[in-house]
N, CA and C atoms as an extended XYZ file, in Angstrom:
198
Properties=species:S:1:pos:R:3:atomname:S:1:resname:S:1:resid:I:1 pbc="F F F"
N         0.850       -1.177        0.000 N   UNK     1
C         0.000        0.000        0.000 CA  UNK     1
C         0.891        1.234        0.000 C   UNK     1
N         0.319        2.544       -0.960 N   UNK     2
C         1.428        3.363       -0.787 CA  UNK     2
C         0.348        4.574       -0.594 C   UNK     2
N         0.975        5.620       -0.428 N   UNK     3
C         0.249        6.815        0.500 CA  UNK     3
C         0.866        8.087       -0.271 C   UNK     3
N         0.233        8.766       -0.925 N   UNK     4
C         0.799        9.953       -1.699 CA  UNK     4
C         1.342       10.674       -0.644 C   UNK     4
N         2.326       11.257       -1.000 N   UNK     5
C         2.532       12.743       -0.403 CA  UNK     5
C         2.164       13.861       -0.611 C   UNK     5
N         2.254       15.077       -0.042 N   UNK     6
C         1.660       15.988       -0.352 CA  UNK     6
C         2.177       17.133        0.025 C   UNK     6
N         2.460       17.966       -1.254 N   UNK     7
C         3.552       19.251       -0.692 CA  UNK     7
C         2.750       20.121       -0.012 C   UNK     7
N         1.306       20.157       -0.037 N   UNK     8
C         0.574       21.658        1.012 CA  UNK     8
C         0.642       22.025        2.100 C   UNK     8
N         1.226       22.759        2.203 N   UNK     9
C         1.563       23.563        4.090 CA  UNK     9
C         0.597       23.834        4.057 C   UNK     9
N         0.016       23.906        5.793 N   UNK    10
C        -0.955       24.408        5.600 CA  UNK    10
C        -0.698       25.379        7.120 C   UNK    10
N        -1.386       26.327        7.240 N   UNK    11
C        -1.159       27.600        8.716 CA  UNK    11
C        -2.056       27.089        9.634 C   UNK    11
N        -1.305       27.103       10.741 N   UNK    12
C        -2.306       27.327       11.909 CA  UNK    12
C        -3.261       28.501       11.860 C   UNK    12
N        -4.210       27.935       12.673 N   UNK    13
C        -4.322       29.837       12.798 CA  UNK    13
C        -4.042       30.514       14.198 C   UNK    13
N        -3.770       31.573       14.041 N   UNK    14
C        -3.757       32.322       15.140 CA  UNK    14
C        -4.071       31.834       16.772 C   UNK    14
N        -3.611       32.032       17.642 N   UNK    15
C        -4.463       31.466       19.175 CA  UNK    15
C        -4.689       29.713       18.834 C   UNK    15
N        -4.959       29.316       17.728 N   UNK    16
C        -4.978       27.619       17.941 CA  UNK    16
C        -4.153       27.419       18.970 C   UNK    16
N        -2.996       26.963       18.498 N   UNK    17
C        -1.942       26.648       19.041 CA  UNK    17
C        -2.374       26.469       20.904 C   UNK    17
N        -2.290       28.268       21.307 N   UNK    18
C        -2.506       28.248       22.786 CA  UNK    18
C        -3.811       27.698       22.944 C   UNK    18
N        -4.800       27.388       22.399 N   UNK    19
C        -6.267       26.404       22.726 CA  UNK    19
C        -5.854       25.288       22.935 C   UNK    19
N        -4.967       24.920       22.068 N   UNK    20
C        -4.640       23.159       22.534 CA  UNK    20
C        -3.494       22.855       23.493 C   UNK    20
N        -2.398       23.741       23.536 N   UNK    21
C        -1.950       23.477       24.539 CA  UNK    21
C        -2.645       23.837       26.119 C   UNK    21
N        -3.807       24.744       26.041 N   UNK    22
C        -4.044       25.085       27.851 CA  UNK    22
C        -4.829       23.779       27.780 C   UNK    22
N        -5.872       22.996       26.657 N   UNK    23
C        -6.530       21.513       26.613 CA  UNK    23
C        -5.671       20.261       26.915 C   UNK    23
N        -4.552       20.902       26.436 N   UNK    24
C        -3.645       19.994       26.991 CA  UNK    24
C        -2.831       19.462       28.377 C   UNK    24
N        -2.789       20.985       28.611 N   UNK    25
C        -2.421       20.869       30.188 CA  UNK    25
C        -3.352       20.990       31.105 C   UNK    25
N        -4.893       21.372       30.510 N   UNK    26
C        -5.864       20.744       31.754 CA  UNK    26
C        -5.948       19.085       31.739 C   UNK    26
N        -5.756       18.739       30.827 N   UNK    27
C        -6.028       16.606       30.796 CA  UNK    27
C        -4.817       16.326       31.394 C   UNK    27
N        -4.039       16.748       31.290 N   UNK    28
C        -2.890       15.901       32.068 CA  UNK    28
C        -2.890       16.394       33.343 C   UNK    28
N        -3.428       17.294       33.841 N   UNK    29
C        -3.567       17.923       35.342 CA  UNK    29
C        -4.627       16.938       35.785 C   UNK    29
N        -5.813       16.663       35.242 N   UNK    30
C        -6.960       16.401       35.823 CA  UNK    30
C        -7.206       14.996       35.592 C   UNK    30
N        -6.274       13.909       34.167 N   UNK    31
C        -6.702       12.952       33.794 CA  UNK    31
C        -8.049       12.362       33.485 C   UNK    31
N        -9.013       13.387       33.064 N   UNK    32
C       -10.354       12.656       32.803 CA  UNK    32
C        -9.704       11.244       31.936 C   UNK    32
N       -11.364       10.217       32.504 N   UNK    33
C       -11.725        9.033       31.638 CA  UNK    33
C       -11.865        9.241       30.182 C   UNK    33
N       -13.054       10.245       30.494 N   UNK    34
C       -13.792       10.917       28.931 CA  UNK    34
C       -13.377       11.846       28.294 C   UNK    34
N       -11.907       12.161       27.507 N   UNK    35
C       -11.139       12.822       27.550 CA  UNK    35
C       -11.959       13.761       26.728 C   UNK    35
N       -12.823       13.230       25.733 N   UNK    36
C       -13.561       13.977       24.597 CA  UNK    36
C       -15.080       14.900       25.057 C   UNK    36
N       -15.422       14.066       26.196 N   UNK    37
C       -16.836       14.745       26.695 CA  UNK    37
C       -15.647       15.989       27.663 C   UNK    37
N       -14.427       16.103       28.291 N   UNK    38
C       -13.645       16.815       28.996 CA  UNK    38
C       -13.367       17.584       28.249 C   UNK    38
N       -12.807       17.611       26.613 N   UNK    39
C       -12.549       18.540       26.115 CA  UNK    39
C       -13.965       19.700       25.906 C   UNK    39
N       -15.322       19.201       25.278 N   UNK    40
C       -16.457       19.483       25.190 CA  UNK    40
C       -16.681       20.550       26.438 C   UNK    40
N       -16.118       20.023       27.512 N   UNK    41
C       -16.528       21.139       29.044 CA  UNK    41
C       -15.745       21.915       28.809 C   UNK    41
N       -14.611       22.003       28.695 N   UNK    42
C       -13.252       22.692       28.363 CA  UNK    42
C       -13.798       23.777       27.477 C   UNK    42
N       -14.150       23.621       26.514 N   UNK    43
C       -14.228       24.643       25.640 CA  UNK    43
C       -15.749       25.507       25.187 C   UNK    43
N       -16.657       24.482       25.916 N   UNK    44
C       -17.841       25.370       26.595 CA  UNK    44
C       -17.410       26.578       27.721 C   UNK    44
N       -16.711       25.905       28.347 N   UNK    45
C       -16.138       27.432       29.332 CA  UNK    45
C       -15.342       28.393       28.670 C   UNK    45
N       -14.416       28.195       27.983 N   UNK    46
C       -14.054       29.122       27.415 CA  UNK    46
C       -15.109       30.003       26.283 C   UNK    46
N       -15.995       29.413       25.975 N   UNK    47
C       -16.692       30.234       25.123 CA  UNK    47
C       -17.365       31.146       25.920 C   UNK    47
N       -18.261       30.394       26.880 N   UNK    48
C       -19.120       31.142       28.498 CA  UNK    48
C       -18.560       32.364       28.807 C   UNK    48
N       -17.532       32.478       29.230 N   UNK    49
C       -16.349       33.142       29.046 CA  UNK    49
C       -16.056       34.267       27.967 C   UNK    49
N       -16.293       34.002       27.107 N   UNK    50
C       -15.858       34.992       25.992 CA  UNK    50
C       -17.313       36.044       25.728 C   UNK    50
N       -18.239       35.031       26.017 N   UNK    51
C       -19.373       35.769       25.791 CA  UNK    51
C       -20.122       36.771       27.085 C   UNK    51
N       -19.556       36.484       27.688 N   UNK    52
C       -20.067       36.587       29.154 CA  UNK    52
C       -19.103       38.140       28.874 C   UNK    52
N       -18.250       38.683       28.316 N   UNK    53
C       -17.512       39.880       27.987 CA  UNK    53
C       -15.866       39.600       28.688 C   UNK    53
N       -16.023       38.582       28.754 N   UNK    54
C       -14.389       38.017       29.267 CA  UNK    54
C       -13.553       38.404       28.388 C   UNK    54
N       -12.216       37.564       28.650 N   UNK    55
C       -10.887       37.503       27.559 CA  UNK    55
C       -11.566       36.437       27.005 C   UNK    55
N       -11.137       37.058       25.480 N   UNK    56
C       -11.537       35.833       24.490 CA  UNK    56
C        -9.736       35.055       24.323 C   UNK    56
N       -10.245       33.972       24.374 N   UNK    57
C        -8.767       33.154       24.914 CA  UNK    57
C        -8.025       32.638       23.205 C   UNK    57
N        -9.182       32.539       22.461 N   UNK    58
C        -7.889       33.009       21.009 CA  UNK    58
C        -7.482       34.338       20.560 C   UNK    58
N        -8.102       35.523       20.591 N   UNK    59
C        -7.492       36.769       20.675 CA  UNK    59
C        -6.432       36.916       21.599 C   UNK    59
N        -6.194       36.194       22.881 N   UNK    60
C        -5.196       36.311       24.074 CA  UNK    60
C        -3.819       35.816       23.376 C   UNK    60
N        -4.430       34.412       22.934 N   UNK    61
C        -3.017       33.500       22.287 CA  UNK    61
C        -2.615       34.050       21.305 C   UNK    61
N        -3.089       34.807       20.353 N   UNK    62
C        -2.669       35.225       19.349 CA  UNK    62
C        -1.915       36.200       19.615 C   UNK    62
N        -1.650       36.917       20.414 N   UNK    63
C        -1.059       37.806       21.200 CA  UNK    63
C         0.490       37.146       21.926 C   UNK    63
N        -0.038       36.421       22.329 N   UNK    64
C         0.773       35.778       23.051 CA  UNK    64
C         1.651       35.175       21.845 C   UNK    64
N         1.283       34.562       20.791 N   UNK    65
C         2.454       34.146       19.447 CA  UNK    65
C         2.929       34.952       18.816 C   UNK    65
N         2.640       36.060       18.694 N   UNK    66
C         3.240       37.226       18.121 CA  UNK    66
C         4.569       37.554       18.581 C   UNK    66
């Protein structure tokens, strides 16, 4: 079986990056079972959060990669 390659880079975007790493270091802090229903809470709060007139936490990271 062979598997093309593929020259397309492709960009993060902006603040990704810091979304998955703070997802990252809440699961390894907390070890949920349900790592996927954990991420789901995870990023319901951060939205709660954003809307609620908080820091919006990809405008933060994006900041923060700059």
């Amino acid at each position: 079986m062979s598997i093309a390659a593929s020259n397309t880079s492709m960009r993060v975007p902006a603040g990704f990056r810091n979304l998955l790493e703070g997802l990252a270091r809440e699961v390894l802090r907390k070890q949920p079972t349900d790592v996927v229903a954990f991420a789901a809470q995870h990023f319901q709060k951060l939205l709660e959060q954003r809307e609620a007139g908080g820091i919006d936490p990809v405008a933060w990271g994006a900041m923060l990669e700059d």
